[in-house]
KOLMAR-825497 format. One record per residue: residue number from 0; residue in three letters; x, y, z of N, C-alpha, C, O, CB in turn. Coordinates in steps of 0.1 Angstrom, whole numbers. Glycine has a CB too. Example, Ala and Ser with C-alpha at 12.3 -4.5 7.8 and 13.67 -1.06 7.14 Angstrom:
BEGIN
REC num residu   n.x   n.y   n.z  ca.x  ca.y  ca.z   c.x   c.y   c.z   o.x   o.y   o.z  cb.x  cb.y  cb.z
REC   0    ALA   132   -57    78   123   -45    78   132   -33    78   142   -33    85   113   -45    90
REC   1    SER   128   -22    71   137   -11    71   129     0    79   134    11    80   141    -6    57
# end
This chain:
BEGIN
REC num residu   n.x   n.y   n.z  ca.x  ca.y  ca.z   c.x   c.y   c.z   o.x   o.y   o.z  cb.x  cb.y  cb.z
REC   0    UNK   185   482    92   181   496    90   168   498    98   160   490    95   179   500    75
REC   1    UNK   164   506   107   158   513   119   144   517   106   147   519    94   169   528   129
REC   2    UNK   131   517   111   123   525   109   121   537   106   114   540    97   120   525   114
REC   3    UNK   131   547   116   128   557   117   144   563   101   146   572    94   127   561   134
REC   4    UNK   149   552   105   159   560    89   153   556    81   148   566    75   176   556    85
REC   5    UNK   147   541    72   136   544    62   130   553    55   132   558    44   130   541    66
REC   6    UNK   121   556    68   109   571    65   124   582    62   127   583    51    95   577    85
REC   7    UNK   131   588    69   139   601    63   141   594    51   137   600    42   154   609    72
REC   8    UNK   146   584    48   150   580    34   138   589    28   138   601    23   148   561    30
REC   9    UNK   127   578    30   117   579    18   116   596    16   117   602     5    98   571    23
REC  10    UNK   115   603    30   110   619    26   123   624    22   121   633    15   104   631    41
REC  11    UNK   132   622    22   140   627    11   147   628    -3   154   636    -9   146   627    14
REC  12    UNK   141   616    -6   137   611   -17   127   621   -24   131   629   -33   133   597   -15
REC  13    UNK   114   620   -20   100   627   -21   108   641   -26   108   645   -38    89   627    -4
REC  14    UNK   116   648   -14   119   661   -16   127   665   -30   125   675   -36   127   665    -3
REC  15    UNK   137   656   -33   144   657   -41   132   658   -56   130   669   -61   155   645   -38
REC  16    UNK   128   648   -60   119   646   -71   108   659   -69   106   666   -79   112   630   -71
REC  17    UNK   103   660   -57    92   672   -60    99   686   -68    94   691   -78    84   678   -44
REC  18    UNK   112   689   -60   120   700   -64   124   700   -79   123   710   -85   132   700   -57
REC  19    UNK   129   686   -87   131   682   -96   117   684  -107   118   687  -119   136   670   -93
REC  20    UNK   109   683  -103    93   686  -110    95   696  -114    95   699  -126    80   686  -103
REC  21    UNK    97   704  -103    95   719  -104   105   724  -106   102   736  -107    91   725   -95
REC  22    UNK   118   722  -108   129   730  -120   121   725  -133   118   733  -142   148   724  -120
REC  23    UNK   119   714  -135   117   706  -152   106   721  -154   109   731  -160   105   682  -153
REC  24    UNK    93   717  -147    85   725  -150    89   741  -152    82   745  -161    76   722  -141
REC  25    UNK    95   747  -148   101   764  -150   111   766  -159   113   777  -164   108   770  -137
REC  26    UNK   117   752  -162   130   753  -172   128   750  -187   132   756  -197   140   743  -167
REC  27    UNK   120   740  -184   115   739  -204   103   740  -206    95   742  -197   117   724  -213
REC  28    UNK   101   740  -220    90   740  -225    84   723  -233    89   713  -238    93   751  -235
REC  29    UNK    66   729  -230    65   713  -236    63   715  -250    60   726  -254    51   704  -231
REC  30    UNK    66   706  -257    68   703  -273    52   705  -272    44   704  -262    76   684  -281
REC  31    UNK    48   709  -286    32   715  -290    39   707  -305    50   707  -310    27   739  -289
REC  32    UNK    25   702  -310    32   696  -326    25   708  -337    14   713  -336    25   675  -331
REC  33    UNK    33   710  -345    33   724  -353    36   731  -346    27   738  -342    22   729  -358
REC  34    UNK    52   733  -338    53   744  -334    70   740  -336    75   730  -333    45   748  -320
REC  35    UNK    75   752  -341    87   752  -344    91   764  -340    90   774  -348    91   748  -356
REC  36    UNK    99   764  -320   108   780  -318   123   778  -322   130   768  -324   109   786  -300
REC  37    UNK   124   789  -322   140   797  -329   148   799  -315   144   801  -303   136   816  -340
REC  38    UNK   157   800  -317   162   807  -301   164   821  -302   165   829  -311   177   801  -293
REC  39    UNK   164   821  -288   160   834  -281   164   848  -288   174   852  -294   167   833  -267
REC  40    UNK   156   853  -287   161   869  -294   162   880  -281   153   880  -273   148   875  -306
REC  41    UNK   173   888  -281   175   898  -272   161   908  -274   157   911  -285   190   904  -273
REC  42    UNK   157   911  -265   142   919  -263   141   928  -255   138   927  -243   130   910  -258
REC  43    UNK   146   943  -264   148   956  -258   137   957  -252   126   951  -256   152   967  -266
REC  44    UNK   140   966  -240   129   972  -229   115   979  -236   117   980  -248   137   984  -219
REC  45    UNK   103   984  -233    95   989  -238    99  1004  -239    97  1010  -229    83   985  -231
REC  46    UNK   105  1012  -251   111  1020  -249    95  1032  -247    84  1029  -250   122  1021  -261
REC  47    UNK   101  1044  -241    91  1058  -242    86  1067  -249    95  1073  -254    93  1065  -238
REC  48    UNK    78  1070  -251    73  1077  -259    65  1070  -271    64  1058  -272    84  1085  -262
REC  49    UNK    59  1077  -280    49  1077  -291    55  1067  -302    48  1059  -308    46  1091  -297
REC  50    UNK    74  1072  -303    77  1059  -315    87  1045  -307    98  1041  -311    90  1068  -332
REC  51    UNK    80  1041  -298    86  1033  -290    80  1019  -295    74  1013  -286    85  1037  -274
REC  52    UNK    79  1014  -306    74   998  -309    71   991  -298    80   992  -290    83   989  -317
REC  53    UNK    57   982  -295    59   971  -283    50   962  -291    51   952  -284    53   976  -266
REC  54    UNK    43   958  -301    36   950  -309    31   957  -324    26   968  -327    25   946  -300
REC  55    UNK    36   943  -332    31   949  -347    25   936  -349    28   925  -344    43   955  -360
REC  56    UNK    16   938  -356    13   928  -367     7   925  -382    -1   933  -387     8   922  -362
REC  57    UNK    12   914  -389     6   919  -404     2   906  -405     7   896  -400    17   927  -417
REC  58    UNK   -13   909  -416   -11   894  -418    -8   893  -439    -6   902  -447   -30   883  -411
REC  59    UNK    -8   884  -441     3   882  -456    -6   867  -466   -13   858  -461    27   874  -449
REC  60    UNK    -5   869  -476    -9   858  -488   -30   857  -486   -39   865  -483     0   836  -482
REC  61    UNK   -29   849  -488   -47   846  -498   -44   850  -510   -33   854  -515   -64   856  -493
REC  62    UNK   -57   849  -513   -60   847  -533   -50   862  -534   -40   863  -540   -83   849  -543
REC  63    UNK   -56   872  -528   -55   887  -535   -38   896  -529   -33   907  -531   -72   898  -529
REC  64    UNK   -32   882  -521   -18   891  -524   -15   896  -509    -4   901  -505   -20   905  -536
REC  65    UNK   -24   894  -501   -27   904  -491   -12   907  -482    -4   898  -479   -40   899  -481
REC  66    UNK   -12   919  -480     3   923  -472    16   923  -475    25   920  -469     5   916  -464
REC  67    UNK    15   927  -488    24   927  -494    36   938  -493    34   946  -485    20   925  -503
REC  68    UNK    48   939  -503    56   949  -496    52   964  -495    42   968  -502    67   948  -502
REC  69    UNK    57   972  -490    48   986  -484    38   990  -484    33  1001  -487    50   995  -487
REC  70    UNK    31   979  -479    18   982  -472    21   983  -458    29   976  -451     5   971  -476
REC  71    UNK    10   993  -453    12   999  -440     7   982  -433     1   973  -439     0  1017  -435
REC  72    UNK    12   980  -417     9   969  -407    -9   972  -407   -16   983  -408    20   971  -389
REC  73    UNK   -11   961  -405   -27   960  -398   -28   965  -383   -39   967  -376   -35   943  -398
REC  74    UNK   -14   966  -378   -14   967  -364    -3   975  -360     7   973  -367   -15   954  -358
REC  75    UNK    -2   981  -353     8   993  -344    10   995  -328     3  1003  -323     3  1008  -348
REC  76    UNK    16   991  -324    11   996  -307    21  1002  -304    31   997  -308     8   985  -295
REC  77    UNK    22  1013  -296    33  1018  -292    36  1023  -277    27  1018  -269    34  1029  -301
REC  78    UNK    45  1030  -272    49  1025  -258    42  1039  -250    42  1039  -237    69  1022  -255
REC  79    UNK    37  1046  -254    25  1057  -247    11  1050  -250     2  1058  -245    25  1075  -256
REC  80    UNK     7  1042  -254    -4  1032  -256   -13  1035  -269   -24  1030  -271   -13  1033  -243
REC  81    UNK    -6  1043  -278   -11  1048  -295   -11  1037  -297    -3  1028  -292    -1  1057  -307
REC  82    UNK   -22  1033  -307   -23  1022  -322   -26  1031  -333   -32  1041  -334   -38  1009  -322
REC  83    UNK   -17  1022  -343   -25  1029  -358   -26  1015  -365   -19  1005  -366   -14  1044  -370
REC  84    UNK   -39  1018  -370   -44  1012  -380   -45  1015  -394   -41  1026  -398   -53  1010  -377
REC  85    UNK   -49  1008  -402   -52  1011  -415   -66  1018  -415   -72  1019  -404   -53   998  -423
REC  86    UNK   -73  1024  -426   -82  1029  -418   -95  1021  -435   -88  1017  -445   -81  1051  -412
REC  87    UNK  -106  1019  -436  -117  1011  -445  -116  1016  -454  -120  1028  -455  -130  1011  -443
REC  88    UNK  -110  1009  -466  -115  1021  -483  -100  1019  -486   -91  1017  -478  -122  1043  -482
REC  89    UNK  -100  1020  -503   -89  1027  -508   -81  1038  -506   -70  1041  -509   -92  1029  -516
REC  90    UNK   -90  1044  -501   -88  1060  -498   -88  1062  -488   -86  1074  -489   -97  1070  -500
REC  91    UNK   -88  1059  -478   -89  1059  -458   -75  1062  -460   -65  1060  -468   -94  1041  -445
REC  92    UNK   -81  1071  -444   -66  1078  -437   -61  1066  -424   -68  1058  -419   -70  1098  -428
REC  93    UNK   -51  1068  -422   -47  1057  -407   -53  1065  -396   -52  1076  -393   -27  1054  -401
REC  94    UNK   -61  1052  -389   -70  1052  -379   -58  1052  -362   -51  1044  -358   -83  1037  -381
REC  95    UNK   -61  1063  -359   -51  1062  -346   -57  1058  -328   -64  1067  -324   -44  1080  -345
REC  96    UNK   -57  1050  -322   -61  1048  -309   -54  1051  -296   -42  1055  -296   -64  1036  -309
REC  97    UNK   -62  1049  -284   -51  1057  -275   -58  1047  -264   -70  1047  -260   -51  1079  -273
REC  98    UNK   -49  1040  -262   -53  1030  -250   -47  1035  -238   -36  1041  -238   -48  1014  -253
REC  99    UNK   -56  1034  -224   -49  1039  -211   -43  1032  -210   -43  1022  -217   -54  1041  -199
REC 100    UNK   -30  1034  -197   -20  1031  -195   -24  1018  -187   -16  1009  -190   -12  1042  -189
REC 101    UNK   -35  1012  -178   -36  1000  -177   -40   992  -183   -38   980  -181   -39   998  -170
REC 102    UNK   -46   996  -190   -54   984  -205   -39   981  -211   -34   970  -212   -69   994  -222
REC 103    UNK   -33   993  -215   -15   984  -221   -11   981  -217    -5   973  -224    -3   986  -225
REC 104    UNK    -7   980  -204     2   971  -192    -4   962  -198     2   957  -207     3   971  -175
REC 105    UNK   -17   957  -195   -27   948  -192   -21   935  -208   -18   923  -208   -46   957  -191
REC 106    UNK   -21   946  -220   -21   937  -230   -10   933  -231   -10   921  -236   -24   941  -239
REC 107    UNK     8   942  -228    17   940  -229    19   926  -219    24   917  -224    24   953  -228
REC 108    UNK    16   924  -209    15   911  -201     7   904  -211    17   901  -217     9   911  -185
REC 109    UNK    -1   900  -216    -7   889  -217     7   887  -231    12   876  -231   -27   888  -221
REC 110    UNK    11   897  -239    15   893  -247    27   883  -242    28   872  -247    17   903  -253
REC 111    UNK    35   886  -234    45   884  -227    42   868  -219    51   859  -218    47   898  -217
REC 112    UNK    27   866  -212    28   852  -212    24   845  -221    22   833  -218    24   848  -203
REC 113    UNK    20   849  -239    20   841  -246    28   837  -254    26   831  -265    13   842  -250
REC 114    UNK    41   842  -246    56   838  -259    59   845  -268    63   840  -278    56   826  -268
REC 115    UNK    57   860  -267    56   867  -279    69   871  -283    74   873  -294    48   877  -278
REC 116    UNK    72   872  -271    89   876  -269   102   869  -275   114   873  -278    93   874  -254
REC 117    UNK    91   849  -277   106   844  -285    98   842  -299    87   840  -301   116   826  -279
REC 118    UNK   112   845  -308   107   839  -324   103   822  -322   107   813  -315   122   841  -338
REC 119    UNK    91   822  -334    84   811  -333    73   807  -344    62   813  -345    80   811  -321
REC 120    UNK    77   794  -354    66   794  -362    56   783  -356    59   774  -349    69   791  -377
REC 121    UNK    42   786  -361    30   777  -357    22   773  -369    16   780  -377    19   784  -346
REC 122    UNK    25   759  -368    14   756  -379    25   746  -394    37   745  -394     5   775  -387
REC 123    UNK    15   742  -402    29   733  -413    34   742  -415    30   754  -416    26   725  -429
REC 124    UNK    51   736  -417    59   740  -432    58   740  -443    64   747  -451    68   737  -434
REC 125    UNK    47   728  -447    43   725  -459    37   739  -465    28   746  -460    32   712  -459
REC 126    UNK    47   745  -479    36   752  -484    24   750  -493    23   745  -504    40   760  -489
REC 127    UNK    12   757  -484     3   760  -490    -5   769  -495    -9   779  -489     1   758  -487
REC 128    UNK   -11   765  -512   -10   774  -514   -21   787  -515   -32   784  -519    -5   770  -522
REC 129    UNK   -19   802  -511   -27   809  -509   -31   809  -493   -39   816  -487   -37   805  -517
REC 130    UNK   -23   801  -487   -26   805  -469   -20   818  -466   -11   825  -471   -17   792  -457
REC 131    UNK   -29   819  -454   -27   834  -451   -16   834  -435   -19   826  -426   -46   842  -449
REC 132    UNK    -9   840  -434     2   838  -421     1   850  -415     3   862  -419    18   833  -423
REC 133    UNK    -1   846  -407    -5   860  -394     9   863  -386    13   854  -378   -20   853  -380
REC 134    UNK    17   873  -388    32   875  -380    32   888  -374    30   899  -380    46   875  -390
REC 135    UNK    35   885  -357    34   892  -351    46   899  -344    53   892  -337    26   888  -347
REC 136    UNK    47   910  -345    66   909  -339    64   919  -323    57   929  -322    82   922  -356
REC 137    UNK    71   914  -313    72   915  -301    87   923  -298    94   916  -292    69   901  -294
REC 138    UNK    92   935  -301   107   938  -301   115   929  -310   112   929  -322   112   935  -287
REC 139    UNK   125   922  -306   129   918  -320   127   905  -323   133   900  -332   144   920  -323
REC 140    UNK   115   896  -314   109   887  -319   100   884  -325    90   890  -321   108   884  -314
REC 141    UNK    98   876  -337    87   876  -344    78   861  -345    83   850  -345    92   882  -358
REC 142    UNK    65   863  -346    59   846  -344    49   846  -357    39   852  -362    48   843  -325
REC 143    UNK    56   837  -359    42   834  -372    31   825  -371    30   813  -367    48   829  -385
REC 144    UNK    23   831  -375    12   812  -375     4   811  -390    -4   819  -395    -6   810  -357
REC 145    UNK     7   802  -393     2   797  -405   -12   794  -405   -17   785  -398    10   786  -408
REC 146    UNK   -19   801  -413   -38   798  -414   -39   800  -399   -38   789  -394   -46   778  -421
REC 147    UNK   -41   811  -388   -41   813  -376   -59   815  -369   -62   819  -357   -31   826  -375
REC 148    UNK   -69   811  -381   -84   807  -375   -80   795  -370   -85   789  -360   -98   805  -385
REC 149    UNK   -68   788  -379   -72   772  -374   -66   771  -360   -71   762  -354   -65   759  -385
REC 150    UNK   -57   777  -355   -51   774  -343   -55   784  -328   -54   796  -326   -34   774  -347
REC 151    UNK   -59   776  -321   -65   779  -305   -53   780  -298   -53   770  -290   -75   768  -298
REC 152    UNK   -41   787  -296   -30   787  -289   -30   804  -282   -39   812  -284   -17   782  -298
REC 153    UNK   -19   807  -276   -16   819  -267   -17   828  -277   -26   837  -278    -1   820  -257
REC 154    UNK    -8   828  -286    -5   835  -298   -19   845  -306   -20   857  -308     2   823  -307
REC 155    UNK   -27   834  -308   -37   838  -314   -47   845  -304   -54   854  -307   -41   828  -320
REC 156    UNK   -46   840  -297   -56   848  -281   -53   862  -283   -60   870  -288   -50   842  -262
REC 157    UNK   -38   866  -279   -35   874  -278   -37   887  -292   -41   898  -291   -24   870  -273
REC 158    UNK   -34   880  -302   -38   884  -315   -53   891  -319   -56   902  -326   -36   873  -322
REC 159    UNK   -61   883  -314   -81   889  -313   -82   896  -302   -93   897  -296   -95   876  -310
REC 160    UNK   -70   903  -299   -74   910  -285   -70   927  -290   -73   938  -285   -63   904  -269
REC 161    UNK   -56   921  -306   -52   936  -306   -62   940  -323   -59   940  -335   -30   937  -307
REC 162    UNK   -72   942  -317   -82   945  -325   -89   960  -319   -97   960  -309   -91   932  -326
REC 163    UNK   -84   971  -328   -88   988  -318  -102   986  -320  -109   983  -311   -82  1007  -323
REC 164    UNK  -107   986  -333  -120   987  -334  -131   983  -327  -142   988  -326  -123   983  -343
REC 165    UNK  -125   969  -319  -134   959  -312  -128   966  -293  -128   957  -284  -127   937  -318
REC 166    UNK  -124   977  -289  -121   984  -279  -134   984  -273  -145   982  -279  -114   997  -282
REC 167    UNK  -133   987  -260  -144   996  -254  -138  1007  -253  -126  1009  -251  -149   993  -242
REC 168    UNK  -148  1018  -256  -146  1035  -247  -140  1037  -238  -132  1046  -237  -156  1041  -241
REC 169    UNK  -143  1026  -227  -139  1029  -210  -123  1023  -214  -115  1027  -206  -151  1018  -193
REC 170    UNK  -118  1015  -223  -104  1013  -226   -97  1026  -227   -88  1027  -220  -101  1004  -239
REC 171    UNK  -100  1037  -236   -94  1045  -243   -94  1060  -235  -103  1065  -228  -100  1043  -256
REC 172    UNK   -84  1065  -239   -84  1077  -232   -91  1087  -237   -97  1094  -229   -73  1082  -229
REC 173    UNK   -91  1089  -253  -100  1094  -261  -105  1094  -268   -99  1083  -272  -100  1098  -262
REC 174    UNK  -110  1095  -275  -120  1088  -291  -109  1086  -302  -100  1094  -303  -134  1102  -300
REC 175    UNK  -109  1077  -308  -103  1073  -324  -102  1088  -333  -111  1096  -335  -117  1061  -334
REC 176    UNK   -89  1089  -336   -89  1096  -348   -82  1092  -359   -79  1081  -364   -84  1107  -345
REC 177    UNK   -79  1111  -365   -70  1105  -378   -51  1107  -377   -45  1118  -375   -77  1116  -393
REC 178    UNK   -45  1097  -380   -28  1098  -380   -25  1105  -389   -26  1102  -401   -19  1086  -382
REC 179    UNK   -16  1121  -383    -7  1124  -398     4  1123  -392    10  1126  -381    -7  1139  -408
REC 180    UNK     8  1116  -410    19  1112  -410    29  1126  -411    27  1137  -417    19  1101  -422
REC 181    UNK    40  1121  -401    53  1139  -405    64  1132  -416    75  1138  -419    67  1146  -383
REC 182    UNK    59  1119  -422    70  1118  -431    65  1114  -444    54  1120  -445    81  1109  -426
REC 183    UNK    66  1106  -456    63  1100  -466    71  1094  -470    82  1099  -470    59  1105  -474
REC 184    UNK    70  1078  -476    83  1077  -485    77  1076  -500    65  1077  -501    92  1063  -482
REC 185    UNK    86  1075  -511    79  1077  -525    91  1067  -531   103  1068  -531    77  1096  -532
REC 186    UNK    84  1059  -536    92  1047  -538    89  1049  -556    79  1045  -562    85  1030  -528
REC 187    UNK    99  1055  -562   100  1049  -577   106  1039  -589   117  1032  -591   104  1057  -580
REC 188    UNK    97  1040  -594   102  1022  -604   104  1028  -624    95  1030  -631    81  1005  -603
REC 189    UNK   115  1028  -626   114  1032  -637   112  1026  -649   122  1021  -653   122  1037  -638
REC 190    UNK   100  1026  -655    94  1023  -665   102  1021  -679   102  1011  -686    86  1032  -666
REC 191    UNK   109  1031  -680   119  1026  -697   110  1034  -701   114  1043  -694   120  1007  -705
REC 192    UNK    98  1040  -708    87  1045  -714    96  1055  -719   103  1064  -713    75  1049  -705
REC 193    UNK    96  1050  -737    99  1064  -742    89  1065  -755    86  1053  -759   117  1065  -746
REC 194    UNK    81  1077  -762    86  1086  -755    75  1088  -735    72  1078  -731    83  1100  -767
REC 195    UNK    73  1096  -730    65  1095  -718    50  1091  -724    45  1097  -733    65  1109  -708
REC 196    UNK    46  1083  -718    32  1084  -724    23  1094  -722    29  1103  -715    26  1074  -723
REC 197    UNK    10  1098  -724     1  1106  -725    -4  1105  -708    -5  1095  -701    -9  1103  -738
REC 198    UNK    -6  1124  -706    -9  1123  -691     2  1121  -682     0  1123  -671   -18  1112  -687
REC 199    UNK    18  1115  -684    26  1120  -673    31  1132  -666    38  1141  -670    34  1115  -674
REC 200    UNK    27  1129  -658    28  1138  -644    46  1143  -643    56  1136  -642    22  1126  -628
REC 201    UNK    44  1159  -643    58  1162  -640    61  1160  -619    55  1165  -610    61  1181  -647
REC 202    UNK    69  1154  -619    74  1154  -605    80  1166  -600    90  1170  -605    83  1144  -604
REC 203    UNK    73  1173  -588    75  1184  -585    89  1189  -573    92  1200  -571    61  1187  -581
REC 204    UNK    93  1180  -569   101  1175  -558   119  1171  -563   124  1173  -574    92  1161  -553
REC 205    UNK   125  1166  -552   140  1164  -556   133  1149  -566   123  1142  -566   156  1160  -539
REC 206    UNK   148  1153  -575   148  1141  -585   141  1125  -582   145  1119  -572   165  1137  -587
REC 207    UNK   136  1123  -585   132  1105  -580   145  1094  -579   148  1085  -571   122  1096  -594
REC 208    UNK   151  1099  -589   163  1090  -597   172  1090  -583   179  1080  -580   172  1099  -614
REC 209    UNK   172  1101  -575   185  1104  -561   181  1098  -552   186  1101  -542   188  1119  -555
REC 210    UNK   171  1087  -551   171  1083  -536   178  1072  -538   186  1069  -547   155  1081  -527
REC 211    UNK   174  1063  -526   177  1052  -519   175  1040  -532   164  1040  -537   168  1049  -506
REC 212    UNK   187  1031  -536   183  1025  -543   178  1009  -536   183  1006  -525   192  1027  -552
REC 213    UNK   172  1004  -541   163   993  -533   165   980  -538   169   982  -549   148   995  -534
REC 214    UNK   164   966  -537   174   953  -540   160   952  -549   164   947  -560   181   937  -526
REC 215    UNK   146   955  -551   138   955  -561   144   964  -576   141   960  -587   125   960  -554
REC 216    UNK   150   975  -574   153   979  -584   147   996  -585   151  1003  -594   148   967  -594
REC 217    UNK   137  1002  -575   132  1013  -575   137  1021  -566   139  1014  -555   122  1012  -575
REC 218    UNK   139  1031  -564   143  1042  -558   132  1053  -546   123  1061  -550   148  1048  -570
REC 219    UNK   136  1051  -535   130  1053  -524   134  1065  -519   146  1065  -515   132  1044  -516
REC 220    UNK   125  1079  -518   129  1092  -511   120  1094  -501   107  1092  -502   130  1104  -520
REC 221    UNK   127  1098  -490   111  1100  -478   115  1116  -477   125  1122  -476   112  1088  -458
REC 222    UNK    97  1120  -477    98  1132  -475    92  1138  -462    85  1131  -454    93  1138  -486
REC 223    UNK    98  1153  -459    91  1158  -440    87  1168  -442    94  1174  -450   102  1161  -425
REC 224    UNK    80  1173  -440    78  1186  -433    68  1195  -448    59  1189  -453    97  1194  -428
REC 225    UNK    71  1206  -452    62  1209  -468    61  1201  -475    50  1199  -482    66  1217  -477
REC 226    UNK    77  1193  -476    76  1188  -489    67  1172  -487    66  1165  -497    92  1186  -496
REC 227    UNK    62  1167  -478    58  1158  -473    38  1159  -477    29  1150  -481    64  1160  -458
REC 228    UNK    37  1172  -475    26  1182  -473    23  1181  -487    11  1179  -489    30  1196  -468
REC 229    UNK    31  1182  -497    31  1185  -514    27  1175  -514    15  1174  -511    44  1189  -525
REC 230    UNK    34  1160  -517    30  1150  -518    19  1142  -520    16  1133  -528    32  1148  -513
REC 231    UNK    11  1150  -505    -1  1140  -497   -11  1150  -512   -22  1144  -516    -6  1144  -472
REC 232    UNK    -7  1164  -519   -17  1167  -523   -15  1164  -539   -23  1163  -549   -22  1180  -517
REC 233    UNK    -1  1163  -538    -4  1156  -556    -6  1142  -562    -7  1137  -573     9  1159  -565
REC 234    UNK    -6  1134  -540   -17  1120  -542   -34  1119  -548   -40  1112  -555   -19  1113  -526
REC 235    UNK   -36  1128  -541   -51  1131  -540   -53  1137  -550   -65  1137  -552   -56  1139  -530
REC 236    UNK   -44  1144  -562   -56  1150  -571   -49  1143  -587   -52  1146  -598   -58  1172  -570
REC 237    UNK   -39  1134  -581   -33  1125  -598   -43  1113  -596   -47  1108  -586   -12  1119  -598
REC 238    UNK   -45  1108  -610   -49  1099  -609   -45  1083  -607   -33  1083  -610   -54  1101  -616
REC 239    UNK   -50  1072  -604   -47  1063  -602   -33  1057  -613   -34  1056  -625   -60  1058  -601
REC 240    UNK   -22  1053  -606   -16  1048  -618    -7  1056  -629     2  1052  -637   -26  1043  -624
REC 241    UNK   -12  1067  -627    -5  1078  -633    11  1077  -635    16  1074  -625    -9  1089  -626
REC 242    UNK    19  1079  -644    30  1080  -644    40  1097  -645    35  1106  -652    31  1071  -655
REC 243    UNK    53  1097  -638    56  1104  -632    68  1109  -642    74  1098  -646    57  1100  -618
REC 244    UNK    75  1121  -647    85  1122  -648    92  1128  -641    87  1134  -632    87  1124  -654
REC 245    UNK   103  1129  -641   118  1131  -637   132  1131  -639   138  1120  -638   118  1128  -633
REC 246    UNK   138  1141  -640   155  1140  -647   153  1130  -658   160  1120  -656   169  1134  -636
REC 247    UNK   146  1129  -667   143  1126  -681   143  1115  -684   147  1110  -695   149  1131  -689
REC 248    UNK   136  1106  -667   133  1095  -669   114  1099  -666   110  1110  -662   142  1084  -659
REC 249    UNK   106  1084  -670    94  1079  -663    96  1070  -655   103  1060  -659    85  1075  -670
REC 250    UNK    90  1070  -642    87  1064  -635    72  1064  -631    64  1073  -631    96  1068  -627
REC 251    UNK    69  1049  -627    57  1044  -612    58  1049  -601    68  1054  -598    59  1029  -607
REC 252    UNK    49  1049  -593    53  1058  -581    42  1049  -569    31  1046  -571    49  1077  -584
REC 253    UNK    49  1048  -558    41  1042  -553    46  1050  -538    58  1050  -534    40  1024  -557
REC 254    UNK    32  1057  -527    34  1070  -522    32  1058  -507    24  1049  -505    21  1086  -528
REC 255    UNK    40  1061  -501    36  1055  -484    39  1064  -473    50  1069  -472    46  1042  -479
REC 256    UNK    28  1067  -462    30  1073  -449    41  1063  -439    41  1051  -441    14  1075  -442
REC 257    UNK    47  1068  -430    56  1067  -427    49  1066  -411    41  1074  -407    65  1076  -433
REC 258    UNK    53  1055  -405    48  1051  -391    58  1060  -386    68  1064  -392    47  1035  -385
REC 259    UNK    52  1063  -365    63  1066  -360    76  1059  -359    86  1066  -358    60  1069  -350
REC 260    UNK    79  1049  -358    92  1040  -357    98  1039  -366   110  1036  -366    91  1029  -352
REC 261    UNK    90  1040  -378   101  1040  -396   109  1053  -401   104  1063  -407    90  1037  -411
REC 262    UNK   117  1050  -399   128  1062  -400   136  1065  -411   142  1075  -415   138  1061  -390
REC 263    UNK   133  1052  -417   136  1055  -433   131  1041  -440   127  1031  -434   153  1059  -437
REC 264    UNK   135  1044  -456   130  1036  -463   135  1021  -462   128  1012  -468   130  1041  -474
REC 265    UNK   142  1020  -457   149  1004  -449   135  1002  -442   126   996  -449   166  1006  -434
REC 266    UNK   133  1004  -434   124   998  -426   110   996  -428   101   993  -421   124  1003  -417
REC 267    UNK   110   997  -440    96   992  -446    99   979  -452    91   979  -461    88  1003  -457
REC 268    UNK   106   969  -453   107   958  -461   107   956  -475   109   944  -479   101   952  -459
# end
């Protein structure tokens, strides 16, 4: 064997393996320990307009319960560059933001190279108890990370970024306001209370008893337009806890604004 066939040996050899690097490298992923992905989830386009979802997130557990079922997300982003938030207090209205159109590109990419797109948990399975799990959903992918101060990964980067409060001005197209909601849902739980006790509230609206019934056991009506309007004002001037009648039952009542993308009481969990 000649010299000069050798060397083409060797460089084609070389060529083969460099190419090989670099499929390995574009094709998989490296194992991360505490990290368990799901496969792939189909991940509709960034739809248009105001109720177009492109990032939510909630976070859930510690001592006091946190995030539990129908409570509004800590986080909203939508595909005209709106956020709503929760807004400080018992009593706060949802805080609404308006990011320009390149600050969202800008975020929607980082989200996009931090894997947001496939489902994925981070952090033990072991439960523990009173940890708090931070889940963030990207279209119809969702990522969780378990106690998410403790972990320095993409996920979480991306996460301290979707923070409106912590915005600049020069981000936003216009100042922070307040979200009204154009819907409500009114989620009732019927008590058994006979006779009603003292102080229940007559329910001014369709029956409670006719909505949606719910695998908890309470009954879910979302309201639009006046009767939505009625609602927001017989929140504000009943008192805390108050019990409700209706078609000649009592009921709990527990009153929720309605994001743009929740279209009915299904979609609140």
């Amino acid at each position: 064997m000649t010299t000069r066939t050798v060397k083409a040996i060797l460089v084609g050899a070389t060529a083969v393996l460099t190419g090989a690097a670099l499929l390995t490298g574009c094709g998989t992923q490296t194992k991360v320990e505490g990290v368990r992905d799901y496969p792939a989830t189909a991940t509709p386009p960034i739809g248009q307009g105001g109720d177009g979802l492109v990032l939510r997130w909630r976070m859930t557990g510690g001592m006091a319960g946190r995030g539990g079922p129908w409570t509004v997300p800590d986080f909203s982003l939508y595909a005209d560059g709106t956020a709503i938030v929760p807004g400080k207090g018992p009593e706060a209205r949802l805080q609404r933001y308006h990011l320009k159109q390149p600050v969202f590109q800008q975020l929607v990419a980082e989200a996009r190279k931090a894997g947001l797109e496939r489902s994925r948990r981070i952090g033990s399975d072991a439960r523990i108890a009173d940890a708090m799990v931070l889940r963030i959903w990207m279209g119809s992918a969702q990522t969780d990370v378990v106690m998410p101060e403790q972990h320095n990964v993409p996920a979480t980067a991306v996460w301290k970024k979707l923070q409106p409060e912590q915005w600049p001005a020069g981000d936003q197209q216009s100042p922070p306001d307040v979200y009204q909601p154009e819907r409500i849902a009114v989620s009732a739980f019927p008590s058994g209370d006979r006779p009603a006790p003292s102080g229940t509230v007559a329910w001014p609206l369709s029956p409670l008893g006719a909505g949606t019934k719910l695998p908890q056991g309470s009954f879910c009506t979302v309201y639009g337009g006046a009767d939505a309007a009625r609602v927001r004002k017989l929140a504000a001037k009943t008192p805390l806890g108050a019990s409700f009648s209706s078609g000649g039952q009592v009921y709990s009542v527990q009153i929720r604004p309605l994001l743009p993308d929740e279209k009915s009481c299904t979609a609140l969990g």
